[in-house]
DRENDRENZA-450946 format. One record per residue (C-alpha): residue number from 0; residue in one letter; z, y, x. Coordinates in nm, 2 decimals, padded with zeros to 4 digits, always signed. Layout:
<drengus>
> num,residuo,zz,yy,xx
> NUM,A,Z,Y,X
...
</drengus>
This chain:
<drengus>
> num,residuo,zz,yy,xx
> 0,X,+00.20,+09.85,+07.60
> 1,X,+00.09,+10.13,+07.88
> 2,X,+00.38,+10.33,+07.97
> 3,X,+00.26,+10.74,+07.89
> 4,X,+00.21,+10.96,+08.17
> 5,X,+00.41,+11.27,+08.17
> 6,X,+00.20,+11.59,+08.22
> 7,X,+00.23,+11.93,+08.22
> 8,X,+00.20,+12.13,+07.93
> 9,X,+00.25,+12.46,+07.75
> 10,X,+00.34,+12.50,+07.37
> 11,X,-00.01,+12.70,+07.22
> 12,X,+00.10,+12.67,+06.82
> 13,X,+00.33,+12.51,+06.63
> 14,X,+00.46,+12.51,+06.26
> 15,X,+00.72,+12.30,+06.05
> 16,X,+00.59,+11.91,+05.96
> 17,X,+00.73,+11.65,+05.67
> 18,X,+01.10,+11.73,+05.69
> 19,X,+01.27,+11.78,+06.03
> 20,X,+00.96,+11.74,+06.28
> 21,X,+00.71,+11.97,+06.39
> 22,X,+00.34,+11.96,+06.47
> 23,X,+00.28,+12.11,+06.79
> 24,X,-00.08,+12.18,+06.95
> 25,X,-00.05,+12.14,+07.38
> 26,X,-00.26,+12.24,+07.64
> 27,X,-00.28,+12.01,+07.91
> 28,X,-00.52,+11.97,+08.20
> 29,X,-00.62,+11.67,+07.97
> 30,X,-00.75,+11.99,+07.66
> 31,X,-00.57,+12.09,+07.39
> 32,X,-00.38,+11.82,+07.22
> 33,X,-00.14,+11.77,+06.89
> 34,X,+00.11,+11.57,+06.85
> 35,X,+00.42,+11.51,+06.63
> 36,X,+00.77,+11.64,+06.75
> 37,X,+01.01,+11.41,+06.54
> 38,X,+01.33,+11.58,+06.52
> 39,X,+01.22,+11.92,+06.61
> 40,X,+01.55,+12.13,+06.53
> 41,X,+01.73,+11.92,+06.79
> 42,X,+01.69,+12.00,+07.17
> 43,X,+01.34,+11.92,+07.22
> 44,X,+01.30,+12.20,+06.94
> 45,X,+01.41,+12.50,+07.11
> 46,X,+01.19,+12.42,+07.39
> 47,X,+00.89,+12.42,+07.10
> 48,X,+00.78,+12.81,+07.21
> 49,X,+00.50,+12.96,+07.41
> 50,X,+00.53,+13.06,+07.76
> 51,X,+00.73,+12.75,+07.86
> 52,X,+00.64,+12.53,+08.14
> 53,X,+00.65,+12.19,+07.99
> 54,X,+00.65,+11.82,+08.12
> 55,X,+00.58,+11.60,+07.85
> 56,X,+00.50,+11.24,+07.72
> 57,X,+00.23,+11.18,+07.48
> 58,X,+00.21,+10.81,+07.27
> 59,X,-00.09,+10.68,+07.04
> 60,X,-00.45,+10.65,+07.08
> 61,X,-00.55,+10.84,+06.77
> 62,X,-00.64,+11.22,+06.73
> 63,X,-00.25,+11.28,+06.64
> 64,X,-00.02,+11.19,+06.91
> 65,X,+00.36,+11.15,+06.90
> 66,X,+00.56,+11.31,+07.15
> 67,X,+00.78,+11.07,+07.33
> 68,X,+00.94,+11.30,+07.55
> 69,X,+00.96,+11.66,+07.64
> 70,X,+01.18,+11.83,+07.88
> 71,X,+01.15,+12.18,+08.08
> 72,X,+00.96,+12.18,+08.39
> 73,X,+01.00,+12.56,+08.53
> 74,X,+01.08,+12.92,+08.41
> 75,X,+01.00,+13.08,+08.16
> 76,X,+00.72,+13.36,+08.14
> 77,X,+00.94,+13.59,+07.99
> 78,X,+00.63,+13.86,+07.82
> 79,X,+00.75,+14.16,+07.64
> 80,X,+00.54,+14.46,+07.44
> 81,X,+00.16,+14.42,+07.51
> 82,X,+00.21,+14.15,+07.76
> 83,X,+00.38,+13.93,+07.49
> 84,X,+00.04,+14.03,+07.27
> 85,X,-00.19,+13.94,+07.58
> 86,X,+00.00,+13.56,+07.60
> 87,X,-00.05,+13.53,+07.26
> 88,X,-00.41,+13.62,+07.30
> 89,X,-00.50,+13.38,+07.50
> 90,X,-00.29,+13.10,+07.28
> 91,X,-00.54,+13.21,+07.02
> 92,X,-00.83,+13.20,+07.20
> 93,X,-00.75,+12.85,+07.33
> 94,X,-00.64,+12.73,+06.96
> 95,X,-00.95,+12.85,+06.83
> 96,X,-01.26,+12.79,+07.12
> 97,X,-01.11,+12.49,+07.30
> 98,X,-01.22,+12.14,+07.20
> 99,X,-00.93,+11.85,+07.09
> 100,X,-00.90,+11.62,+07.41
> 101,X,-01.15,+11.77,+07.59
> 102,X,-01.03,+11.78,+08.00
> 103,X,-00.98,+12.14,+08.13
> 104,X,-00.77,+12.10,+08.45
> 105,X,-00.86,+12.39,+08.63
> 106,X,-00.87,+12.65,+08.30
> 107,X,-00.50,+12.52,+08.27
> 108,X,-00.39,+12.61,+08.62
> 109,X,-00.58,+12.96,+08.53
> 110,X,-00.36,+13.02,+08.24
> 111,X,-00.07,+12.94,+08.41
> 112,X,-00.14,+13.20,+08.68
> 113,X,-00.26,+13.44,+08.42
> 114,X,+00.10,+13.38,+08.23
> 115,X,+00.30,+13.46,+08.57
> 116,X,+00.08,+13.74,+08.62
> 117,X,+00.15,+13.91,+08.30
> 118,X,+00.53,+13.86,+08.34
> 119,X,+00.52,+13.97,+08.66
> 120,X,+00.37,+14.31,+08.50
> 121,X,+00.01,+14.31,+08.65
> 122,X,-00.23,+14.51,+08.52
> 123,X,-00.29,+14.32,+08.15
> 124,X,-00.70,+14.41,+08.11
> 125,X,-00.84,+14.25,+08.43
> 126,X,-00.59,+13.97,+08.36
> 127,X,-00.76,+13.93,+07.99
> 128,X,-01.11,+13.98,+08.13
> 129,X,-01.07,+13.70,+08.36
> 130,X,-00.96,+13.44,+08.16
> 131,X,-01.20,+13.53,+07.88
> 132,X,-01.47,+13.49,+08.13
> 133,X,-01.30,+13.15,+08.26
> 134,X,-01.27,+13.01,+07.89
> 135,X,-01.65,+13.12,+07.85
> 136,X,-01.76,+12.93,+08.21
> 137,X,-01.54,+12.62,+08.14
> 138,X,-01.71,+12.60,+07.77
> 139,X,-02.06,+12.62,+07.88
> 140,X,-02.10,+12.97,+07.74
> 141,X,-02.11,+13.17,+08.04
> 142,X,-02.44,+13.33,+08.18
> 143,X,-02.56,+13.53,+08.53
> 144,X,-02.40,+13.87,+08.53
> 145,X,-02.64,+13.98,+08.82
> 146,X,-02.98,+13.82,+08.72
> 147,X,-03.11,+13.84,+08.37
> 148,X,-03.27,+13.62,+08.13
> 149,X,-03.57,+13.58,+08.32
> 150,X,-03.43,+13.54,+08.67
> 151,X,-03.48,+13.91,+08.79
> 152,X,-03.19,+14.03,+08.99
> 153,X,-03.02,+14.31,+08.75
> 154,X,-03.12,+14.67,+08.92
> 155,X,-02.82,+14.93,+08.91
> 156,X,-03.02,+15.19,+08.71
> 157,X,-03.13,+14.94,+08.45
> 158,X,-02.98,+14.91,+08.08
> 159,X,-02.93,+14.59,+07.96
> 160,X,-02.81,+14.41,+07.62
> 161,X,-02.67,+14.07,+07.59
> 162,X,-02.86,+13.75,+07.43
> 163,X,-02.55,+13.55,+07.33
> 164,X,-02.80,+13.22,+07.36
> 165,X,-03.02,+13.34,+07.66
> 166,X,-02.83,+13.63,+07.87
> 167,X,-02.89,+13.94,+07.94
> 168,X,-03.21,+14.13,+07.87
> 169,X,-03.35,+14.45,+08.01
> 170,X,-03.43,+14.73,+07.76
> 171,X,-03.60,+15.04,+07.85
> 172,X,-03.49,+15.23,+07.55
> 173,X,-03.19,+15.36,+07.51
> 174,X,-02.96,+15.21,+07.22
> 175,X,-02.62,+15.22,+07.17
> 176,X,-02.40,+14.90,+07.31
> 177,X,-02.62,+14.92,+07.63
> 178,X,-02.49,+14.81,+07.96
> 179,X,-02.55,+14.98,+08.27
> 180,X,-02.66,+14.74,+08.57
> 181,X,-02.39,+14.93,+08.80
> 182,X,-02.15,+14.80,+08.55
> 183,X,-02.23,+14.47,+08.53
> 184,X,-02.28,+14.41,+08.89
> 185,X,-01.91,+14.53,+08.96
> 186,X,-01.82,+14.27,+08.72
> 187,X,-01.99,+14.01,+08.88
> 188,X,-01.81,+14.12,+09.17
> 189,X,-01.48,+14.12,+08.99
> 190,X,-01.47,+14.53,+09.11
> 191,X,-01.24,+14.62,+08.80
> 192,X,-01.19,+14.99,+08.96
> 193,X,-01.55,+15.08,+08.96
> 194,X,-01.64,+15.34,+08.69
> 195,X,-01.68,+15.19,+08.34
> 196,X,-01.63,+14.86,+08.46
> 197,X,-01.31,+14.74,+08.24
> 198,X,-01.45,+14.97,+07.94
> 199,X,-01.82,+14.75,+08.00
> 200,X,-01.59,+14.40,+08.04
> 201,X,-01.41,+14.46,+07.76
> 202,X,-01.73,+14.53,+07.52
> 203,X,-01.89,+14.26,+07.70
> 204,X,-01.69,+13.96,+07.62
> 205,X,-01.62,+14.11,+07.25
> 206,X,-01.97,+14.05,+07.24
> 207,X,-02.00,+13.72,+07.38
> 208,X,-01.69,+13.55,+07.24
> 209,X,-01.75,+13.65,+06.87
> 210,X,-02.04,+13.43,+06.84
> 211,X,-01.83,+13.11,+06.90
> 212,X,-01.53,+13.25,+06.70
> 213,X,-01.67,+13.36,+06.39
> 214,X,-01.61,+13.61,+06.11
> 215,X,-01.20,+13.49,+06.10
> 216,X,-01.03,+13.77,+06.25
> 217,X,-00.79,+13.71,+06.59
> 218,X,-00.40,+13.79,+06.45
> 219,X,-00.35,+13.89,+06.79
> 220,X,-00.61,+14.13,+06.81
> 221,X,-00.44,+14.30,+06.49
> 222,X,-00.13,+14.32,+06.69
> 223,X,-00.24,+14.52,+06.93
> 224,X,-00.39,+14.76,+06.70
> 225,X,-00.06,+14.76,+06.52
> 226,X,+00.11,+14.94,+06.80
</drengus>
């Protein structure tokens, strides 16, 4: 029988299974996987929350794992007020976009980044922009932030709209929920402190993520309303 590998992981969900385990959805470099904790109020239990830098042993072949073993591989992201909300963002986003099993090594070293970013108190919405536009590229979602749908570099006084399927289109009428092509070449130039940028991000991937996410509503989006 093959011996499991230990890799690293962080805890995205978990909730109470059968009597005393717990099912418990990781990200991995391997995707986002779930797996069985058996005795979860024991000491493996209280290391069952997010923001913990995990090493951990998966067993099985089928969709369901079992986790063999699970110990604490690093510090804590300790996140407090809207930075807690932002990690629990991006838990959300990952629980509801990210494929079972599907490999993501270098979307899991961004998240870990993003998580010591927000604990170290960085500025939250370039931080969120980011790894939305990360999760979007890694997906296969993303498109050309300075050339539009038909390959024509974006001019700064044009106004554009997005085409979810197809990219972004120049309009010559105005409408509301335009962008401005200063705006979105400062984004594709990561320029966060250019005017309107964030403001234009922030519409942007709204726009682009709620295609793939549906009508549900993000809990963590009503959280930040909340405050």
């Amino acid at each position: 029988m093959d011996q499991p590998t230990p890799q690293p992981a962080y805890v995205l969900h978990s909730r109470a299974y059968k009597e005393t385990s717990a099912l418990v959805d990781f990200l991995t470099p391997q995707g986002r996987v779930r797996a069985v904790l058996r005795r979860a109020r024991g000491k493996g239990g209280s290391l069952v929350r997010p923001f913990v830098p995990l090493e951990v042993e998966l067993r099985g072949r089928g969709e369901l794992k079992n986790v063999g073993r699970l110990d604490s591989s690093g510090i804590a992201a300790w996140l407090h007020g809207d930075a807690l909300f932002s990690g629990l963002y991006l838990n959300e986003l990952l629980m509801r976009l990210l494929p079972a099993e599907a490999p993501h090594p270098a979307l899991f070293e961004h998240y870990t980044l993003t998580l010591q970013a927000l604990a170290a108190g960085r500025p939250l919405e370039p931080l969120l922009r980011s790894f939305e536009w990360r999760l979007l590229d890694e997906l296969g979602y993303a498109f050309a932030l300075d050339h539009d749908a038909n390959g024509l570099p974006v001019a700064d006084e044009g106004l554009y709209r997005l085409q979810v399927d197809a990219g972004l289109e120049r309009v010559e009428l105005f409408q509301p929920g335009l962008f401005k092509g200063t705006e979105l070449l400062a984004l594709a130039q990561a320029q966060w402190e250019a005017p309107g940028a964030l403001l234009a991000a922030k519409r942007l991937m709204r726009q682009a993520l709620a295609v793939h996410l549906g009508p549900k509503p993000l809990v963590s989006r009503e959280l930040f309303r909340k405050r």
